[in-house]
C-alpha positions as CSV (number, residue, x, y, z in Angstrom):
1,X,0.0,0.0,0.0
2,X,1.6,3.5,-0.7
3,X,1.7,6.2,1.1
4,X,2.2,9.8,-1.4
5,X,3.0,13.2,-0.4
6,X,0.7,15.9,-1.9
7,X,1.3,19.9,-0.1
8,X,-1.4,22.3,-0.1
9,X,0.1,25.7,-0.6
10,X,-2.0,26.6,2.7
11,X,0.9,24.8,4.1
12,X,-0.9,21.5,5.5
13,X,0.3,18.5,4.0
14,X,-2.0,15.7,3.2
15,X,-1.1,12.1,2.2
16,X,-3.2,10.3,-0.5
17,X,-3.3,6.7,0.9
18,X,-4.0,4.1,-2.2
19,X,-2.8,0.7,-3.6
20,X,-4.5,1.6,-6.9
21,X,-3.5,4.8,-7.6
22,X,-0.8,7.5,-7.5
23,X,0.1,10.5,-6.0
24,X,-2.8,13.5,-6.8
25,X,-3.8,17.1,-5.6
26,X,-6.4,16.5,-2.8
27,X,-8.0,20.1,-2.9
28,X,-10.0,21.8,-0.2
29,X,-14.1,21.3,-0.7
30,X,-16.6,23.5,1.4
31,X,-19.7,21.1,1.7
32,X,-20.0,18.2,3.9
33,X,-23.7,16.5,4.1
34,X,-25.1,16.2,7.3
35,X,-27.9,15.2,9.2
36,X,-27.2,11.6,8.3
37,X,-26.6,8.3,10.4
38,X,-23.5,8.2,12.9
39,X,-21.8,5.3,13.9
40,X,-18.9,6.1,16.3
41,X,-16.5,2.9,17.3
42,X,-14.4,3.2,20.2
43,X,-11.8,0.0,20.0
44,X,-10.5,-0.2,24.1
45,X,-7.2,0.3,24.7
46,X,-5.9,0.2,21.0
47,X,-2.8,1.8,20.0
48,X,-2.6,3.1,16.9
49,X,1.1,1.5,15.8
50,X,-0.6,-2.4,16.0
51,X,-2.7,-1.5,12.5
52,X,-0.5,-2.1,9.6
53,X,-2.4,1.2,7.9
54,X,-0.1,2.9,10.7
55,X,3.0,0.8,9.5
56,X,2.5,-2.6,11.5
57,X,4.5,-4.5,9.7
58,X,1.7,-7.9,9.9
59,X,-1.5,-7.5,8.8
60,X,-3.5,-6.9,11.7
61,X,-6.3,-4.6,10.0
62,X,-7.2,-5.6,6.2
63,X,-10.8,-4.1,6.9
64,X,-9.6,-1.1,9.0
65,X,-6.9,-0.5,6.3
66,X,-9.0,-0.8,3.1
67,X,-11.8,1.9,5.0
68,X,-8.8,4.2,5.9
69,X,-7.7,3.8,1.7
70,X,-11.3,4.9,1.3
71,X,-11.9,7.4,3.5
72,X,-9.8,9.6,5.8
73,X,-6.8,8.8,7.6
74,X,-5.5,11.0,11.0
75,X,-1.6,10.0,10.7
76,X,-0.8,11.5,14.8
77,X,-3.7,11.6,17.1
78,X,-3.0,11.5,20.9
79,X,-5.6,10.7,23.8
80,X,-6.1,13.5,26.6
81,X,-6.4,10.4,29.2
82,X,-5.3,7.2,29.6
83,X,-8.7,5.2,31.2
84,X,-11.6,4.3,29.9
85,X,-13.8,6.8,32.3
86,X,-12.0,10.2,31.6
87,X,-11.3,9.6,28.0
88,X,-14.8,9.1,27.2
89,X,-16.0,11.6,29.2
90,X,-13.9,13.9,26.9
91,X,-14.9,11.7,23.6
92,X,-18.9,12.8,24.9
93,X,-18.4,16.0,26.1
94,X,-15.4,18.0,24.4
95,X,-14.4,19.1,27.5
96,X,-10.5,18.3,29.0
97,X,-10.2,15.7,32.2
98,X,-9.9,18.7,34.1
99,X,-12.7,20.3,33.3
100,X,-15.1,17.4,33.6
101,X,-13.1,15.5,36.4
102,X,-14.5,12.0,35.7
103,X,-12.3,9.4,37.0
104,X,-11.0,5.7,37.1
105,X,-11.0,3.0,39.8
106,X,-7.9,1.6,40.5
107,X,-6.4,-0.7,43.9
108,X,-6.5,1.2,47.1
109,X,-8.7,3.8,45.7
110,X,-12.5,2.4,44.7
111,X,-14.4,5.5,44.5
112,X,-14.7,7.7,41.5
113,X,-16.4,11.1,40.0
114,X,-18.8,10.7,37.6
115,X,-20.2,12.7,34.9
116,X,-21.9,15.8,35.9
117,X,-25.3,16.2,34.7
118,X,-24.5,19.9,34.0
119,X,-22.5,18.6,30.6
120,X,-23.5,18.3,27.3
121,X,-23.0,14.8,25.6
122,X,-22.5,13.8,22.3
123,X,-26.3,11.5,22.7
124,X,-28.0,14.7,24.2
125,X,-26.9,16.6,21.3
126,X,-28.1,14.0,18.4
127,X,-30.9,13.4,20.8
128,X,-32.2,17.0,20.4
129,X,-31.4,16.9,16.7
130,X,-33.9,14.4,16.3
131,X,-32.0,11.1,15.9
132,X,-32.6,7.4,17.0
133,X,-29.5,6.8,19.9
134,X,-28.3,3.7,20.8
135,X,-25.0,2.5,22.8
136,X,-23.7,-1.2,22.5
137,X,-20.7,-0.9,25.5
138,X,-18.7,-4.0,26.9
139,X,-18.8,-3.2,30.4
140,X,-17.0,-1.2,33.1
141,X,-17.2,2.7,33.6
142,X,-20.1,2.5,31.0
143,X,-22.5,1.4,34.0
144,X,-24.8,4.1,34.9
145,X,-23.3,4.9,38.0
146,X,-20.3,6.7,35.5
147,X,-23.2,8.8,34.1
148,X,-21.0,8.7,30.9
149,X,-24.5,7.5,28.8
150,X,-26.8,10.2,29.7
151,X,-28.8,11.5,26.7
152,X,-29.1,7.8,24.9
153,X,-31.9,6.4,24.3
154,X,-31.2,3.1,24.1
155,X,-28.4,1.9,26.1
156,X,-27.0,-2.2,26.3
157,X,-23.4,-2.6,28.7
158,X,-22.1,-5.7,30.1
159,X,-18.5,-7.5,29.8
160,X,-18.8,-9.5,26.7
161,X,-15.8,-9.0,24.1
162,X,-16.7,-7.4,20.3
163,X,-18.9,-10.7,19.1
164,X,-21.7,-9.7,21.1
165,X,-21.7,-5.5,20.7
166,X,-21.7,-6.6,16.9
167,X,-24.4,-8.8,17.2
168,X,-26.3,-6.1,20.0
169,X,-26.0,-3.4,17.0
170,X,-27.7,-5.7,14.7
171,X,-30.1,-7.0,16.7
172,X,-31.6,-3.0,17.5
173,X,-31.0,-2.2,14.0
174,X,-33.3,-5.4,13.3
175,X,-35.8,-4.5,16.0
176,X,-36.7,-1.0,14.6
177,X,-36.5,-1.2,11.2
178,X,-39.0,1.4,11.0
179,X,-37.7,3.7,11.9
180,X,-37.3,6.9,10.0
181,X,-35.0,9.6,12.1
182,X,-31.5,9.2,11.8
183,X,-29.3,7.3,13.8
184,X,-26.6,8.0,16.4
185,X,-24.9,4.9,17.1
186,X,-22.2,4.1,20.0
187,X,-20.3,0.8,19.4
188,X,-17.2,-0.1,22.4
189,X,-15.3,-3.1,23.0
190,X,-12.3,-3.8,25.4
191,X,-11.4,-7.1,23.0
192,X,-8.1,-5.9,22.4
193,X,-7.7,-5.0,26.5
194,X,-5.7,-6.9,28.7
195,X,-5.4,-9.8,29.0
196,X,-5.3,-10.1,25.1
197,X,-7.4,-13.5,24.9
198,X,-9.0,-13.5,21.6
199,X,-10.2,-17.1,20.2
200,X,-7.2,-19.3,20.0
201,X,-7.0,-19.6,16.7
202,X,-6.2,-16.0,16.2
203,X,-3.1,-16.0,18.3
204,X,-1.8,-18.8,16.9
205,X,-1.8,-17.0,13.5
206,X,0.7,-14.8,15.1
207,X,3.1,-16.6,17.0
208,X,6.1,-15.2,16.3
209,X,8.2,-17.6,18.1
210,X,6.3,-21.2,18.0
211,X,9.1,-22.6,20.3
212,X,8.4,-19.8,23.3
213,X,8.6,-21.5,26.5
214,X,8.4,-18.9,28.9
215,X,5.8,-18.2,32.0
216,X,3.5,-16.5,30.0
217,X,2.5,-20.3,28.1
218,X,1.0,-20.9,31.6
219,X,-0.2,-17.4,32.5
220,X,-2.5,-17.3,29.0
221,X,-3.3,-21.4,30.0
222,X,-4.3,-19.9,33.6
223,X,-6.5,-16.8,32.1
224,X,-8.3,-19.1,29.4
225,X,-9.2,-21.5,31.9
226,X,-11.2,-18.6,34.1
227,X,-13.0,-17.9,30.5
228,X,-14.0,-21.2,29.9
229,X,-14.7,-22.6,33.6
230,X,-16.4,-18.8,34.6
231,X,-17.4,-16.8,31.9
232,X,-15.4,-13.5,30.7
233,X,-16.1,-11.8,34.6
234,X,-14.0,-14.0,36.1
235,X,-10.9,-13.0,34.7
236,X,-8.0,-11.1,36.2
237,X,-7.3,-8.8,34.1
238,X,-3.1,-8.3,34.9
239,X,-2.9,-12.3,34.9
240,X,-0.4,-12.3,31.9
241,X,2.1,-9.0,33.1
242,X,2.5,-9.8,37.0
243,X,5.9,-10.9,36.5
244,X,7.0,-8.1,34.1
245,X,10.0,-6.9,36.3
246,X,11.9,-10.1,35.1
247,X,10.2,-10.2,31.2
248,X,12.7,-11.4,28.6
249,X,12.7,-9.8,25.3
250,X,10.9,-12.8,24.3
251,X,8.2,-13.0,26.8
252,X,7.6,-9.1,26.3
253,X,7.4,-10.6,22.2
254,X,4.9,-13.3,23.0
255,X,2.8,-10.4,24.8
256,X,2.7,-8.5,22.0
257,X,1.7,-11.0,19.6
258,X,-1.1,-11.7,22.0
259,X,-2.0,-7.8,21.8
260,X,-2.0,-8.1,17.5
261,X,-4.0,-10.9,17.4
262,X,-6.6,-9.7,19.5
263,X,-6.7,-6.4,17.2
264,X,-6.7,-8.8,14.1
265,X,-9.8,-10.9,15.6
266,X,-11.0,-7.5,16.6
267,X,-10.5,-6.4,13.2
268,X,-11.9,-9.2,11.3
269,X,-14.9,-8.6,13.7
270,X,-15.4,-5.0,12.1
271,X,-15.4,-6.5,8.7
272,X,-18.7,-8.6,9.6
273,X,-20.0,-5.4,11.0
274,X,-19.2,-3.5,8.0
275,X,-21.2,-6.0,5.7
276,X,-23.7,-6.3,8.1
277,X,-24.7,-2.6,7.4
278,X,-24.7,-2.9,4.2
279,X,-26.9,-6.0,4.0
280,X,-29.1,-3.3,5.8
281,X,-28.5,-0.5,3.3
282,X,-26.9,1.6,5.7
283,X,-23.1,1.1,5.0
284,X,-23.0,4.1,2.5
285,X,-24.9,6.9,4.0
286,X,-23.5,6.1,7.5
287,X,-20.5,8.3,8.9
288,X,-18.3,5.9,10.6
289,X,-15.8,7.2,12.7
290,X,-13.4,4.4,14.2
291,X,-10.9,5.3,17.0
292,X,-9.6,4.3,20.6
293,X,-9.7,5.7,23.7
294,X,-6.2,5.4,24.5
295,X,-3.3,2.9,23.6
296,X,-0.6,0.2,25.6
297,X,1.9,0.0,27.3
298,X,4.9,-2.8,26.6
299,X,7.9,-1.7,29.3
300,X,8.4,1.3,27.4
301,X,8.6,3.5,30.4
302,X,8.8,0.7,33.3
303,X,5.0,-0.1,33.1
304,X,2.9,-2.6,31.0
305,X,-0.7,-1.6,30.5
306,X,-1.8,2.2,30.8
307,X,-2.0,4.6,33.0
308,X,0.8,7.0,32.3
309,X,0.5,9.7,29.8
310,X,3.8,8.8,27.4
311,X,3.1,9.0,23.8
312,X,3.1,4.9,24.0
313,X,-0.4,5.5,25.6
314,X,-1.7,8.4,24.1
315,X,-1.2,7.7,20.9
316,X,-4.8,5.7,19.1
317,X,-5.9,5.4,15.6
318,X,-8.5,7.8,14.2
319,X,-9.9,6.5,10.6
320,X,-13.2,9.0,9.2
321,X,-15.4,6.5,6.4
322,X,-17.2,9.3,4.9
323,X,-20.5,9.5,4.4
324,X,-22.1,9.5,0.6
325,X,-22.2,12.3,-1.0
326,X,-18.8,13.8,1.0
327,X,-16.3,15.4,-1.2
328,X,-14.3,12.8,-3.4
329,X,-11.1,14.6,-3.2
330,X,-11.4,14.0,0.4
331,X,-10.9,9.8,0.2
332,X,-7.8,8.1,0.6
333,X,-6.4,11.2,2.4
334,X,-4.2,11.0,5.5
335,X,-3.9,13.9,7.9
336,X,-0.2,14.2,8.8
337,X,-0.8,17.4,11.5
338,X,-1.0,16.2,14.9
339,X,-4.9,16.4,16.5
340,X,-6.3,15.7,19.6
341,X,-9.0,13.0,20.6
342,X,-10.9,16.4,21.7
343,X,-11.2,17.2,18.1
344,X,-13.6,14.6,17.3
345,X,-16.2,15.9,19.6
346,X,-16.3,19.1,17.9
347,X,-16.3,17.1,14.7
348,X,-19.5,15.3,15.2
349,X,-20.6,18.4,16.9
350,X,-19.9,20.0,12.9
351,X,-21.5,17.2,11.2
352,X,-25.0,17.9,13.8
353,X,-24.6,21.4,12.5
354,X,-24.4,22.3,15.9
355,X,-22.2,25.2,17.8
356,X,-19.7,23.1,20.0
357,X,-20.8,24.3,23.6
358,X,-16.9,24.6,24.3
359,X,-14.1,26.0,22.6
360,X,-11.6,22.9,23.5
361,X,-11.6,21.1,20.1
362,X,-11.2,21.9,16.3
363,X,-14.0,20.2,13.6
364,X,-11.8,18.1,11.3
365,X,-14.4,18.7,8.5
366,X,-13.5,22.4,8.9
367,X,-9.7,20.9,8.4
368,X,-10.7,19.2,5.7
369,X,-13.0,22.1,3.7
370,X,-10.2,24.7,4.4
371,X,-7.5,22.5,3.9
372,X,-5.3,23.5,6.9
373,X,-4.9,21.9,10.4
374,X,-3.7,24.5,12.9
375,X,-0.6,23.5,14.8
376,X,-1.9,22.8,18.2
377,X,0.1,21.7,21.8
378,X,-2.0,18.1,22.5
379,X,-2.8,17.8,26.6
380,X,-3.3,14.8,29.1
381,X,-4.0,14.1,32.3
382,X,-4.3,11.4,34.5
383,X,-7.1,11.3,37.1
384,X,-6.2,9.6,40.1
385,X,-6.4,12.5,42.7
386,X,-8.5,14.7,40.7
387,X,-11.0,15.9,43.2
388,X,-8.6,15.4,46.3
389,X,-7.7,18.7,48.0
390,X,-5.4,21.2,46.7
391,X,-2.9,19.8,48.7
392,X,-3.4,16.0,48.1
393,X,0.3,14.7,49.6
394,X,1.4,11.7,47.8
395,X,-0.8,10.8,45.0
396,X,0.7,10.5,41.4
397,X,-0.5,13.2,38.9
398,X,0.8,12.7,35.6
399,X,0.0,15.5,33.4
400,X,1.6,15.9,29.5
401,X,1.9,18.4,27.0
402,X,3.1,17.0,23.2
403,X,4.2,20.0,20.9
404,X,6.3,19.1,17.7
405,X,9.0,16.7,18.3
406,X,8.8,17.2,22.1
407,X,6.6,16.8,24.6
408,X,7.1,17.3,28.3
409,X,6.0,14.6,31.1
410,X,5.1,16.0,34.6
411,X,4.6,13.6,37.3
412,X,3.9,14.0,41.2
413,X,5.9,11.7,43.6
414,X,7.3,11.1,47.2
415,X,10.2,13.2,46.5
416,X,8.5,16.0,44.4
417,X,7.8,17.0,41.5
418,X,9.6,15.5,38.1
419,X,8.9,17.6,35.1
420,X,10.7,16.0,31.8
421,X,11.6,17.1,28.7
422,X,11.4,14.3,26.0
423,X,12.5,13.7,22.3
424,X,9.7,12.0,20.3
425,X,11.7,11.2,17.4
426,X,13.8,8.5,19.4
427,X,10.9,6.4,20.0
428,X,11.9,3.2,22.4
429,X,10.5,0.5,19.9
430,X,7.8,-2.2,21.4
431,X,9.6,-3.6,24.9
432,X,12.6,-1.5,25.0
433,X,13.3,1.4,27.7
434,X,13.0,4.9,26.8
435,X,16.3,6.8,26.7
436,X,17.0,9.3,29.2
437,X,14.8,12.4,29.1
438,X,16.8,15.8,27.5
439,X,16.3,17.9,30.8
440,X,14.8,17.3,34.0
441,X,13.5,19.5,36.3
442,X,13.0,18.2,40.1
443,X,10.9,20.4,41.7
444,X,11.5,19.5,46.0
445,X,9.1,19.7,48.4
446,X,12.0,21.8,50.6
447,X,11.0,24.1,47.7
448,X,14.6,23.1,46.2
449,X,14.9,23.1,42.2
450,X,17.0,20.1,40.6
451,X,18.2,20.8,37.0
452,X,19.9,17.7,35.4
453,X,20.8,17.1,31.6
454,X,21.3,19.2,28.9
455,X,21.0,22.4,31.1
456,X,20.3,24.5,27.4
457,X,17.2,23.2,27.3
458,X,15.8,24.4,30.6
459,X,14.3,27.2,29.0
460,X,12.5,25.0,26.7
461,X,11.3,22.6,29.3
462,X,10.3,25.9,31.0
463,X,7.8,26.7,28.2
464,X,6.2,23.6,28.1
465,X,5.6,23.3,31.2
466,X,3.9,27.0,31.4
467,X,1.7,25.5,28.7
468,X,0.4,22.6,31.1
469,X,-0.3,25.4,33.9
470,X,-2.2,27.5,31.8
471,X,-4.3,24.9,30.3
472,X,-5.1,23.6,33.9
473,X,-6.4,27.0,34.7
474,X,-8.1,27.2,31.3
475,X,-9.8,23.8,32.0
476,X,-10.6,24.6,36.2
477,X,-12.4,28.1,34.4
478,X,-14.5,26.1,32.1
479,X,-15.7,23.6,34.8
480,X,-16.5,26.4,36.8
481,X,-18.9,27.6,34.2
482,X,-20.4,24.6,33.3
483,X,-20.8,22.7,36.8
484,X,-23.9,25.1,38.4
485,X,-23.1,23.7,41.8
486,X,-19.7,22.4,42.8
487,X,-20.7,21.5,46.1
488,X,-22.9,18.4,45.0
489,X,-20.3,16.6,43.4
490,X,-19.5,13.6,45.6
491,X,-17.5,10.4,45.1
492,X,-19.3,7.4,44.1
493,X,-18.5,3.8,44.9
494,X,-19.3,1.3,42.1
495,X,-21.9,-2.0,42.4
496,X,-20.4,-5.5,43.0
497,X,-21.3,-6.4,39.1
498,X,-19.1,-3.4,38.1
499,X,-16.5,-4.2,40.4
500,X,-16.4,-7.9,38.9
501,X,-15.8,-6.4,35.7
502,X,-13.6,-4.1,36.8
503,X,-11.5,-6.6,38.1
504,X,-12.1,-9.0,35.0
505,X,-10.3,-5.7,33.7
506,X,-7.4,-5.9,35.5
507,X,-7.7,-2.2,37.3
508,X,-9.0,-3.8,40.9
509,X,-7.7,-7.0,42.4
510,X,-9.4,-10.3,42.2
511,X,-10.4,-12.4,44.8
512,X,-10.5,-15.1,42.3
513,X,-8.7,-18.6,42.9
């Protein structure tokens, strides 16, 4: 498949993406048609380097590829969380972690922030617009007690891998054939989440090493045997990476071809939804907008699964499959600028024909009828300690700014505050450490400053890191407008079918044998 460089002499650089043709001018178009059906796909925990349309170099995503050659392709698009909670509060709302605060579950701290009623969602929007809504979600923080569904009409969530949302989808579609509004469709699956257990015959397809011997033969044994004896609930989640401090470069290899074929079968999946909807009639006049919520980690940075805010885990997939009647000259284009997961809020918010209540995100159809992508610094946060006191002693606050080829990484711990400036272009590769950051800055409780590495960059570490404080005060502002009353915001504790999935999930212990 190549890849062909076409410049706009706005200055935005788009990529025409085909097997079948060559390189051609992809000019700017003004209309977009709207008011038809939506279908949004959030793939769990999916990072957008495990698709071979985003150089994988297996073929993990024939049917993701061949809609990205058809459609539009977002080359660099980088989550503003890393959980399922926050980031889909932003994918609903448009709104940055620290504006709408929702947060995750995790050991030793079981109560979370849900959604405040105050927000706009994505649903509420279509809702009001006239359309049909309907969620399909595989479990977790999509229970009602996250509030993350509000303004859907239709709503189906329990822990049940990518089969059964497909077959969920088809079934309402089946069941109201009637009827005549448009539809604003939510599909989510955590099948490519740990612990990576597609059907079996998928990760054989991409066993890399056939002649692996190492503990994680028994670990995937151990976590197949929960599935089959208990049902998908019963898993613990972290059953394959608990002995990661002492993972070979091989057992971090088998892990990974665990991870691909789960996106493959995952994949493969989205194929039989694809031709489903056309069976119906509704393939062609549907806008289908598949992305991820936030990506993996593989030891890049000492941790395997997500919760820091590196690139590793920022970074997802973002393919558009345009609707009929979109501008040609927009299909088989790649977007090389870098955009944020925010962006797709206002997107959808464009294609409603609807003002964006907020001012955090940029339409990508406005990108796409003007031609030019403005240059943007891309935020994250973490949420553990969110709604803790000012002064919150030690919890860990990661917080991230990416801008060009740097990004900075600022992270709260026992001995202060760490704020790093990082080189993206020396990415570590799947399972290898990171480098050493450029600069570090370690900010003491004693009120001490630390300045190690290349001391000429202070002043650009400096920047960056003036960025982040601003855009938390940017994002406290906006919550304060949106939220009427602060002072009814409380924790929440989840139900004991959540907290089975959640541990199925890996984020809370098992109690399981």
């Amino acid at each position: 498949m190549g890849m062909y460089s076409s410049s706009f002499a706005l200055g935005v650089t788009l990529l025409s993406l085909s097997s079948c043709r060559g390189s051609e001018q992809v000019s700017p178009a003004e209309e977009l048609p709207r008011g038809g059906n939506v279908l949004l796909i959030s793939i769990d925990t999916l990072r957008a380097d495990a698709l071979s349309c985003y150089g994988n170099s297996q073929l993990t995503s024939p049917v993701l590829d061949a809609m990205a050659a058809d459609g539009v392709r977002f080359r660099e698009v980088l989550s503003q969380a890393a959980n399922t909670a926050t980031s889909h509060a932003t994918l609903f709302t448009g709104t940055y972690p620290w504006t709408h605060r929702v947060s995750n579950v995790s050991e030793g701290d079981e109560s979370f922030y849900s959604l405040a009623p105050d927000f706009l969602t994505l649903a509420e929007t279509f809702t009001a617009k006239g359309y049909a809504t309907a969620a399909f979600t595989d479990g977790g923080p999509f229970s009602p007690k996250w509030n993350l569904m509000q303004g859907f009409e239709h709503h189906q969530n329990m822990l049940e891998g990518v089969t059964a949302k497909v077959d969920q989808l088809f079934e309402y579609l089946d069941s109201t054939p009637e009827e005549e509004r448009s539809r604003f469709l939510f599909l989510h699956t955590y099948e490519v989440h740990q612990p990576y257990l597609p059907p079996e015959e998928w990760t054989e397809r991409f066993r890399s090493n056939p002649d692996y011997a190492g503990p994680l033969v028994e670990a995937e044994r151990k976590a197949r045997d929960y599935i089959n004896k208990r049902g998908r609930k019963s898993l613990r989640g972290r059953e394959l990476v608990e002995g990661n401090r002492t993972f070979t470069e091989s057992d971090i290899r088998y892990l990974w071809d665990m991870y691909l074929a789960a996106v493959a079968y995952t994949d493969y999946q989205m194929g039989l939804l694809f031709e489903g909807l056309r069976e119906r009639g509704l393939y062609d006049e549907t806008l289908i907008i598949v992305t991820s919520d936030h990506g993996e980690e593989f030891g890049e940075h000492g941790y395997f699964g997500h919760s820091q805010v590196y690139h590793e885990t920022l970074s997802v997939p973002l393919i558009v499959k345009l609707p009929k009647g979109a501008p040609q000259d927009w299909r088989g284009t790649v977007v090389s600028e870098r955009i944020s997961q925010v962006d797709v809020h206002a997107s959808l918010m464009d294609f409603a024909d609807t003002p964006s209540p907020n001012e955090a995100g940029f339409s990508l159809f406005e990108g796409l009828r003007s031609g030019e992508f403005p240059t943007r610094t891309s935020f994250a946060e973490t949420t553990e300690g969110f709604n803790s006191e000012e002064t919150i002693g030690y919890t860990r606050l990661d917080r991230a700014a990416h801008a060009g080829d740097r990004a900075v990484m600022m992270q709260q711990g026992r001995e202060g505050d760490f704020h790093r400036l990082i080189d993206l272009t020396q990415s570590p590769g799947i399972g290898r450490r990171a480098g050493e950051p450029l600069a570090t800055e370690v900010l003491m409780e004693t009120g001490e400053s630390d300045l190690r590495g290349d001391l000429s960059l202070q002043g650009e570490l400096a920047a960056l890191v003036e960025e982040v404080t601003v855009h938390l005060y940017t994002a406290t502002e906006a919550r304060k407008n949106i939220v009427k009353d602060l002072s009814l915001l409380r924790s929440s504790s989840i139900d004991e079918e959540t907290r089975a999935e959640m541990e199925a999930l890996g984020y809370l212990d098992s109690e399981a044998e």
